[in-house]
C-alpha beads as a LAMMPS data file, in Angstrom:
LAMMPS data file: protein, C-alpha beads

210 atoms
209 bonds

1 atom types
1 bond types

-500.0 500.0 xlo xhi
-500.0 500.0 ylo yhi
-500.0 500.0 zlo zhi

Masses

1 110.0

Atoms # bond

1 1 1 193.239 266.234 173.137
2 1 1 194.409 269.836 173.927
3 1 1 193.164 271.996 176.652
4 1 1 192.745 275.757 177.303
5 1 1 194.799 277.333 180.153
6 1 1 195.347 280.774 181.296
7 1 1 199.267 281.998 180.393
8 1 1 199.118 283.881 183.973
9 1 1 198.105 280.096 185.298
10 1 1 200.651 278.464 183.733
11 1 1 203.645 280.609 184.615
12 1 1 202.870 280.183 188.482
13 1 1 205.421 279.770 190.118
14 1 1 208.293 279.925 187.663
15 1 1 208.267 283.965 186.325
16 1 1 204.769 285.099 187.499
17 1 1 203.193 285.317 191.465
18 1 1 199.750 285.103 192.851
19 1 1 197.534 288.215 192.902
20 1 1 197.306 287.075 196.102
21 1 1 200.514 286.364 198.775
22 1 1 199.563 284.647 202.253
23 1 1 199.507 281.879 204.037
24 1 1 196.861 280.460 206.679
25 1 1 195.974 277.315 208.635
26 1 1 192.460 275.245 208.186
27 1 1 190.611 277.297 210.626
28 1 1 191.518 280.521 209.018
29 1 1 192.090 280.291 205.704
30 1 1 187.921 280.737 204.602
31 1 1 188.092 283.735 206.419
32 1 1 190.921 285.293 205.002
33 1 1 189.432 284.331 201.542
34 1 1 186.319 285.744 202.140
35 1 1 188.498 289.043 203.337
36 1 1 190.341 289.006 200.139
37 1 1 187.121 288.779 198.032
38 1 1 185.560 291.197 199.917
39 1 1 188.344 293.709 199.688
40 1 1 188.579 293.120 195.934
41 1 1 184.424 293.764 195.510
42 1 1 184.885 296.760 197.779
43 1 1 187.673 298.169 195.590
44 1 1 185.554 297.923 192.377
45 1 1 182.761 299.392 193.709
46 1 1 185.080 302.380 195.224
47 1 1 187.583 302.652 191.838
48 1 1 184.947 302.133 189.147
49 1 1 185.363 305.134 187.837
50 1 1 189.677 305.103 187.568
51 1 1 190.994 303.605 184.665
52 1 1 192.561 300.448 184.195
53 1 1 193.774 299.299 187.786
54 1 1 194.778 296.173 189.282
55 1 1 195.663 294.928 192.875
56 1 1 197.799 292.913 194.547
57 1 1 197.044 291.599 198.584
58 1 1 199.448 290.465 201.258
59 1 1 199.811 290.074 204.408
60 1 1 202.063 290.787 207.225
61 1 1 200.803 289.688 210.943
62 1 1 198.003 291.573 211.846
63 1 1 198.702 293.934 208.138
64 1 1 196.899 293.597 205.224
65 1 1 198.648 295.174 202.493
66 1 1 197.141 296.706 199.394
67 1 1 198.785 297.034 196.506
68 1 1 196.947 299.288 193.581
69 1 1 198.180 299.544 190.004
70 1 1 196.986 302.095 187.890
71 1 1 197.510 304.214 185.102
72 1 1 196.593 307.557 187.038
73 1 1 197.323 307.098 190.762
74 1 1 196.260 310.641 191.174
75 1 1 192.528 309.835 191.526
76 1 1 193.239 307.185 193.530
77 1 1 195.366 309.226 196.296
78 1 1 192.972 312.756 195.512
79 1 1 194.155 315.746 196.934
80 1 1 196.071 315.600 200.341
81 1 1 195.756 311.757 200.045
82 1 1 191.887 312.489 201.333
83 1 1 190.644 309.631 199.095
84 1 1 193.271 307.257 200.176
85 1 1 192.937 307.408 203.915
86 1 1 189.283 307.113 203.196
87 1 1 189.734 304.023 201.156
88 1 1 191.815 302.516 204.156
89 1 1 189.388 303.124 206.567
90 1 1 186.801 301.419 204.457
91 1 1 188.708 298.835 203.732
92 1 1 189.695 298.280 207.117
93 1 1 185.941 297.807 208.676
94 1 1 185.470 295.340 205.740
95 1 1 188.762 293.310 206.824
96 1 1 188.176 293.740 210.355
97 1 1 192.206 294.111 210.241
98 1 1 194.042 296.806 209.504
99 1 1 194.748 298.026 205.503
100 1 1 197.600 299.572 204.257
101 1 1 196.933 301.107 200.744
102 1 1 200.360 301.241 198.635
103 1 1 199.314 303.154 195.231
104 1 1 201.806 302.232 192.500
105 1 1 201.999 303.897 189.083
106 1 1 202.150 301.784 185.370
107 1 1 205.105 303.260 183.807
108 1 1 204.576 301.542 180.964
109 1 1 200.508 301.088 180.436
110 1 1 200.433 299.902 176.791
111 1 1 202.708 296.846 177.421
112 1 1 200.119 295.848 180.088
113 1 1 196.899 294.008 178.846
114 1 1 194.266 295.687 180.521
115 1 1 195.565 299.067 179.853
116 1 1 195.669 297.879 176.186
117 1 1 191.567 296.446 177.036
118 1 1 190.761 299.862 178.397
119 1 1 191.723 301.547 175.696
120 1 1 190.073 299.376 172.848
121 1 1 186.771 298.974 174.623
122 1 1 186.859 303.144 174.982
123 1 1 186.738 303.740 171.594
124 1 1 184.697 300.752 170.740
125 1 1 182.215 301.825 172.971
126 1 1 182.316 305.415 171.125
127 1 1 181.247 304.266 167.367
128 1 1 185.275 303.852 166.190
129 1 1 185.406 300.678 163.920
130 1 1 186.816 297.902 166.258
131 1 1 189.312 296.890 163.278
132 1 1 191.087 300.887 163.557
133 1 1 190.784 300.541 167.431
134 1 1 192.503 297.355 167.709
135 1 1 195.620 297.557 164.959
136 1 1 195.778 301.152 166.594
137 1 1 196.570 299.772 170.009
138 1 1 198.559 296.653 168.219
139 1 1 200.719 299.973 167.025
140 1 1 201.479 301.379 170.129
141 1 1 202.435 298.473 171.835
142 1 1 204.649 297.419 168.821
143 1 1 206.474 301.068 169.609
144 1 1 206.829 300.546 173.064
145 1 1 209.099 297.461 172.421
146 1 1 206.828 294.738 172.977
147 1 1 207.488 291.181 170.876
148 1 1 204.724 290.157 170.000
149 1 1 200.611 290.930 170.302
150 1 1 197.722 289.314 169.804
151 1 1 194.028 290.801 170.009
152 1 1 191.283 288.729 169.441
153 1 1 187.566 289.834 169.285
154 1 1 184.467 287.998 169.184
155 1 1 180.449 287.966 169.043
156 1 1 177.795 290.152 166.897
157 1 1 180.619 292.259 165.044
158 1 1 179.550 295.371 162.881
159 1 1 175.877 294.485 164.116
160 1 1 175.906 291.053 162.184
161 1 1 173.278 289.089 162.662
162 1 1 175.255 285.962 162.759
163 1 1 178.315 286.059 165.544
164 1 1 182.018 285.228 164.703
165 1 1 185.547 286.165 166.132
166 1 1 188.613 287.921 164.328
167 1 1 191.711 287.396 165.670
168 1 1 194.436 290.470 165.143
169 1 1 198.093 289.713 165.625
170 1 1 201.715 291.035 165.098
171 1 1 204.128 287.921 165.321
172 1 1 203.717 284.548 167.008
173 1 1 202.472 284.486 170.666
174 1 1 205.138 281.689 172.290
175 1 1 201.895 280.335 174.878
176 1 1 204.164 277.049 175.267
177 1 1 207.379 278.488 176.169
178 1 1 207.427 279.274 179.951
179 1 1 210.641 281.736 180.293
180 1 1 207.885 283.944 177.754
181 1 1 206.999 286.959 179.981
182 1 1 202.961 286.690 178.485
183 1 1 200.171 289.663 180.035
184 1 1 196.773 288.314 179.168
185 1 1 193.187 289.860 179.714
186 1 1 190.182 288.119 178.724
187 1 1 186.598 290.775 179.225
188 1 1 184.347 292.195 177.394
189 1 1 182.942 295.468 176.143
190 1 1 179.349 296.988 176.765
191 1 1 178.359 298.550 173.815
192 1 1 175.067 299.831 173.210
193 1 1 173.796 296.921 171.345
194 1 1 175.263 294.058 172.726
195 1 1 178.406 292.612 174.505
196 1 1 181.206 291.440 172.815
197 1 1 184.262 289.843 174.258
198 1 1 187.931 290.776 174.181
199 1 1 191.130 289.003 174.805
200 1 1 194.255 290.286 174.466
201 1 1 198.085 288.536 175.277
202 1 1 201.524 290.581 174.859
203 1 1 204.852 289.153 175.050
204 1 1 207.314 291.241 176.490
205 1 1 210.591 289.614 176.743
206 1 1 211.907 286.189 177.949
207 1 1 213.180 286.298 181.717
208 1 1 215.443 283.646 182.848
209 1 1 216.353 282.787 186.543
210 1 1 218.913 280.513 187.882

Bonds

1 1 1 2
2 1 2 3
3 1 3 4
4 1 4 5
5 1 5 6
6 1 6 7
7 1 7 8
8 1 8 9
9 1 9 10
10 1 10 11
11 1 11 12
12 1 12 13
13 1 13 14
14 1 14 15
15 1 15 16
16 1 16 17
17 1 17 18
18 1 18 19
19 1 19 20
20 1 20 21
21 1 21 22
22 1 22 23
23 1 23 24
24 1 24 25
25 1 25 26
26 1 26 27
27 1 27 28
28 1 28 29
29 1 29 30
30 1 30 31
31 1 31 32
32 1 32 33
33 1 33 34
34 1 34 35
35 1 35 36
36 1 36 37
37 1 37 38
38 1 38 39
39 1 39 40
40 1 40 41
41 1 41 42
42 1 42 43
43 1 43 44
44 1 44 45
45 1 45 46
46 1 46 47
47 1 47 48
48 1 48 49
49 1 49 50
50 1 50 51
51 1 51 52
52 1 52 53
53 1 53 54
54 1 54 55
55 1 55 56
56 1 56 57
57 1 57 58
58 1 58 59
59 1 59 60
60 1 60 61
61 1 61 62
62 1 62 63
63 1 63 64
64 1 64 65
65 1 65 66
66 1 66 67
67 1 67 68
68 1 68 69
69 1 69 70
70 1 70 71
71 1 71 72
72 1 72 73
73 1 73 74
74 1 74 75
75 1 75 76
76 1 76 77
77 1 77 78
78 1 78 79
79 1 79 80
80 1 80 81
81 1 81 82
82 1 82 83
83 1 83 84
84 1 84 85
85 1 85 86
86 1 86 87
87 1 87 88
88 1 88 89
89 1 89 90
90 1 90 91
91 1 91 92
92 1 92 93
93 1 93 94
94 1 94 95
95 1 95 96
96 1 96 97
97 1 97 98
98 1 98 99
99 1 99 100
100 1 100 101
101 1 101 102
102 1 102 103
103 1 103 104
104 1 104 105
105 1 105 106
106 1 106 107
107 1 107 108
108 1 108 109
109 1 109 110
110 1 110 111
111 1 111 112
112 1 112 113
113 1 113 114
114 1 114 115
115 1 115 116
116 1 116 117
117 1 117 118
118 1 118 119
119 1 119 120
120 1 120 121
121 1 121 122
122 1 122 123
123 1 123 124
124 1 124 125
125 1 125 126
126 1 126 127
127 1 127 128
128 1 128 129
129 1 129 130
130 1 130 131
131 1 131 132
132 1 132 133
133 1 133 134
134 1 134 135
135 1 135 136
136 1 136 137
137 1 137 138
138 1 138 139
139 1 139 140
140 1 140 141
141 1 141 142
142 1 142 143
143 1 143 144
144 1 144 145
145 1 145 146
146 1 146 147
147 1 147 148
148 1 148 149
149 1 149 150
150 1 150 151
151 1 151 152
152 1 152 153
153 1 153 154
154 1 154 155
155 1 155 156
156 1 156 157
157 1 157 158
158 1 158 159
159 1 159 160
160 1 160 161
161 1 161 162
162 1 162 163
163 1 163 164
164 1 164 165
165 1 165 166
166 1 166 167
167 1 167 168
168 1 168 169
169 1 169 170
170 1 170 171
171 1 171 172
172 1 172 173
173 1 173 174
174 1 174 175
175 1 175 176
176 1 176 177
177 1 177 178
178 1 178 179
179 1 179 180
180 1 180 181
181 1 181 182
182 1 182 183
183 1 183 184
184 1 184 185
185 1 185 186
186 1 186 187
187 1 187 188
188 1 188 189
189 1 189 190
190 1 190 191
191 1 191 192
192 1 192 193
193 1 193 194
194 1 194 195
195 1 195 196
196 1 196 197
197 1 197 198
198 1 198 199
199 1 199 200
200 1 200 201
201 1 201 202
202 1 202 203
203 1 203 204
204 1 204 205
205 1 205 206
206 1 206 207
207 1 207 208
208 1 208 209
209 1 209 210
């Protein structure tokens, strides 16, 4: 038998980290879990309408350190970093600690897999053909230097009555080889008919430690 596991999973610890960097004792680690879920519901209510982000929480003494990836940090920070000392505020009552909000820019947002997501499920969601969409973004990632990518699509596709999946790839994804430097996204798309799910994995180079 063969069984399905996440390529972020799977690379912990050797080339890829937890979203998620602390360490707590029995009596306190529930409560800093329910922190860190809280923080991360509070976030996607407050950035729902920035696109493609992704965070990253720490934690240093009586610090809880936010880390937010996004495409346009801009929106996030808002004029005279207004927004962001808003967001830390926020985010500090809901911690009960207190939140510092580091706002870090992708550099390179089509070799990252929910940039990639983003951008198919945008023009799915606006009538383009899912087939264009998705060798379109295969394209740009294949120009940016990535390796290898691999798209694949599923449900009620074209409004078909029966559902199926299509898988779109350039090259061979190495999912076994551990040095592999994979990004992987598995969500789905709203359209206005129905829901159809998305998952995407891009290998970027190999990365070798000692």
């Amino acid at each position: 038998m063969w069984h399905k596991v996440s390529p972020i999973s799977f690379r912990i610890p050797y080339i890829k980290n937890w979203v998620s960097t602390w360490y707590a004792d029995k009596d306190n680690y529930s409560t800093i879990l329910k922190a860190d879920h809280q923080i991360r519901s509070a976030l996607k209510t407050e950035l729902k309408d920035i696109p493609a982000w992704d965070t990253h929480i720490s934690r240093l003494e009586n610090t809880v350190v936010v880390d937010i990836f996004t495409i346009k940090p801009a929106l996030v920070l808002g004029k005279d970093n207004e927004n962001l000392e808003a967001l830390e505020k926020k985010l500090s009552k809901i911690a009960k600690e207190t939140v510092k909000v580091n706002v870090k820019e992708i550099k390179k947002p089509d070799l990252v897999a929910k940039v990639v997501w983003f951008n198919v499920v945008n023009q799915i969601e606006k009538r383009m053909p899912y087939k264009r969409a998705i060798k379109q973004a295969i394209q740009r990632s294949m120009e940016k230097w990535a390796k290898w990518v691999k798209i694949k699509i599923g449900w009620r596709l074209n409004w078909a009555e029966i559902a199926r999946k299509e898988t779109f790839k350039e090259g061979n994804i190495p999912t076994q080889t551990i040095r592999a430097d994979l990004d992987y996204c598995s969500l789905r798309a709203e359209t206005v008919y129905w829901t159809l799910w998305i998952k995407i994995w891009i290998y970027k180079w190999d990365i070798y430690k000692k």
